[in-house]
C-alpha positions as MATLAB code, in Angstrom:
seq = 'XXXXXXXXXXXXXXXXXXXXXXXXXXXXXXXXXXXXXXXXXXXXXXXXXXXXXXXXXXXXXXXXXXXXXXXXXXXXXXXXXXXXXXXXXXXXXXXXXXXXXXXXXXXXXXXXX';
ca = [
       0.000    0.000    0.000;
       3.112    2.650    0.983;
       4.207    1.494   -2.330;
       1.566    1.906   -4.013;
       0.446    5.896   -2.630;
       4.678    6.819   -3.466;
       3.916    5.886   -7.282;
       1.218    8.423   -6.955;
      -1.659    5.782   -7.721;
      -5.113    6.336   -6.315;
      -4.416    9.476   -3.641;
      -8.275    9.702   -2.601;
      -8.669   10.859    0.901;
      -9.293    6.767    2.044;
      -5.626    5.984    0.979;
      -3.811    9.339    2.579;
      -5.607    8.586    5.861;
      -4.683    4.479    5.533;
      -1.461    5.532    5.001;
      -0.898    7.807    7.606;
      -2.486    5.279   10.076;
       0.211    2.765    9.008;
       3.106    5.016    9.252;
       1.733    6.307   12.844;
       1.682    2.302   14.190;
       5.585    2.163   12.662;
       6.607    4.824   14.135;
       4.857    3.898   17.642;
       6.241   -0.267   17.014;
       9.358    1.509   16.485;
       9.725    3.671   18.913;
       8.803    0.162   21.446;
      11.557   -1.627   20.259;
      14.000    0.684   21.444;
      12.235    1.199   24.661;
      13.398   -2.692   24.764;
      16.849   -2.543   23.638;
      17.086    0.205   26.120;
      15.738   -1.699   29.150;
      17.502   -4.929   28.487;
      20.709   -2.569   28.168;
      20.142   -1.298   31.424;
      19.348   -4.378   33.052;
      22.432   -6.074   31.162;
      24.231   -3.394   32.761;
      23.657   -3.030   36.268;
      23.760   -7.089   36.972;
      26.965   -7.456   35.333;
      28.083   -4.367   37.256;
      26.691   -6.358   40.715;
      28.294   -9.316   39.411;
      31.520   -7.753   38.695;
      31.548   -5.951   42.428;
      30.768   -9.381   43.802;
      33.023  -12.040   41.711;
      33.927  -14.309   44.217;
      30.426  -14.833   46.435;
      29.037  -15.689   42.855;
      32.184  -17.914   42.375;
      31.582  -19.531   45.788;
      28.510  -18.977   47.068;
      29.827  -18.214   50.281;
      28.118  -14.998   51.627;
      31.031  -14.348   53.874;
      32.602  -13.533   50.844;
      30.380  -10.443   49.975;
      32.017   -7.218   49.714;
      30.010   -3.869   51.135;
      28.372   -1.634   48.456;
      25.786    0.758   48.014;
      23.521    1.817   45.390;
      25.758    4.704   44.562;
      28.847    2.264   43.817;
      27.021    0.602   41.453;
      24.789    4.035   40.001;
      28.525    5.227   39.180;
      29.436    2.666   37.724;
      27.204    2.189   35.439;
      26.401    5.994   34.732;
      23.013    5.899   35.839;
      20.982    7.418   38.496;
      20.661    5.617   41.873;
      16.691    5.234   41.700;
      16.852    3.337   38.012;
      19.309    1.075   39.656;
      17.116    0.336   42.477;
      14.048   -0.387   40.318;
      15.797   -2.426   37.929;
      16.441   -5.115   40.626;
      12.698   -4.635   41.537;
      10.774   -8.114   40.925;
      13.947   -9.530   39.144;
      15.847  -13.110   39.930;
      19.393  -13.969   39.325;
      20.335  -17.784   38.960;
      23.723  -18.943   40.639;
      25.656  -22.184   40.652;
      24.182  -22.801   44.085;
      20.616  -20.987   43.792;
      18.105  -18.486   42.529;
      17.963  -15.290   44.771;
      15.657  -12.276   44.189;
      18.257   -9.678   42.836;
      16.316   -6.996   45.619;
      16.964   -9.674   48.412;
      20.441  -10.068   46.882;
      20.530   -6.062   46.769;
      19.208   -5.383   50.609;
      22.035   -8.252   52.053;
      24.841   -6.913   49.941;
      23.749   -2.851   49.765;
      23.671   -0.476   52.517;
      21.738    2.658   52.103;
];
């Protein structure tokens, strides 16, 4: 149909507004996908950020092994602002060798406000 309305064929008011409609859902699928890169980005982020701070309790499993952090370390870390880091560990699990552990239970034991 796009194809079709470029070549100039048919332009009654039916086809511009068909046309428009189509190019407003693109626009609005596009603009979704990216919302999605970007959240998976962020999310990518931040846990490999945690995972990095914490290398050897998620080589070991041993909790003794955790060192201290705080939202902030990781926020800088990452370049992003302390309350995005928090919610992206909202409602979100991380598997281990030994278990799966909510990544906010994970969060409150290893971060100290």
């Amino acid at each position: 149909m796009l194809k079709e309305y470029d070549r100039g064929s048919k332009k009654d008011k039916r086809q511009k507004e068909a046309v428009l409609f189509i190019k407003q859902k693109i626009d609005a699928a596009k603009w979704f996908i990216d919302a999605i890169k970007q959240r998976q980005h962020t999310l990518s982020s931040v846990m490999q950020t945690i995972l990095d701070y914490q290398h050897e309790f998620f080589l070991t499993g041993d909790e003794t092994s955790l060192s201290p952090m705080i939202l902030k370390d990781i926020a800088e870390r990452t370049h992003l602002d302390i309350s995005t880091v928090s919610r992206v560990a909202n409602s979100k699990f991380v598997q281990t060798e030994f278990w799966y552990v909510s990544a906010e239970i994970l969060l409150q034991r290893i971060i100290k406000y």
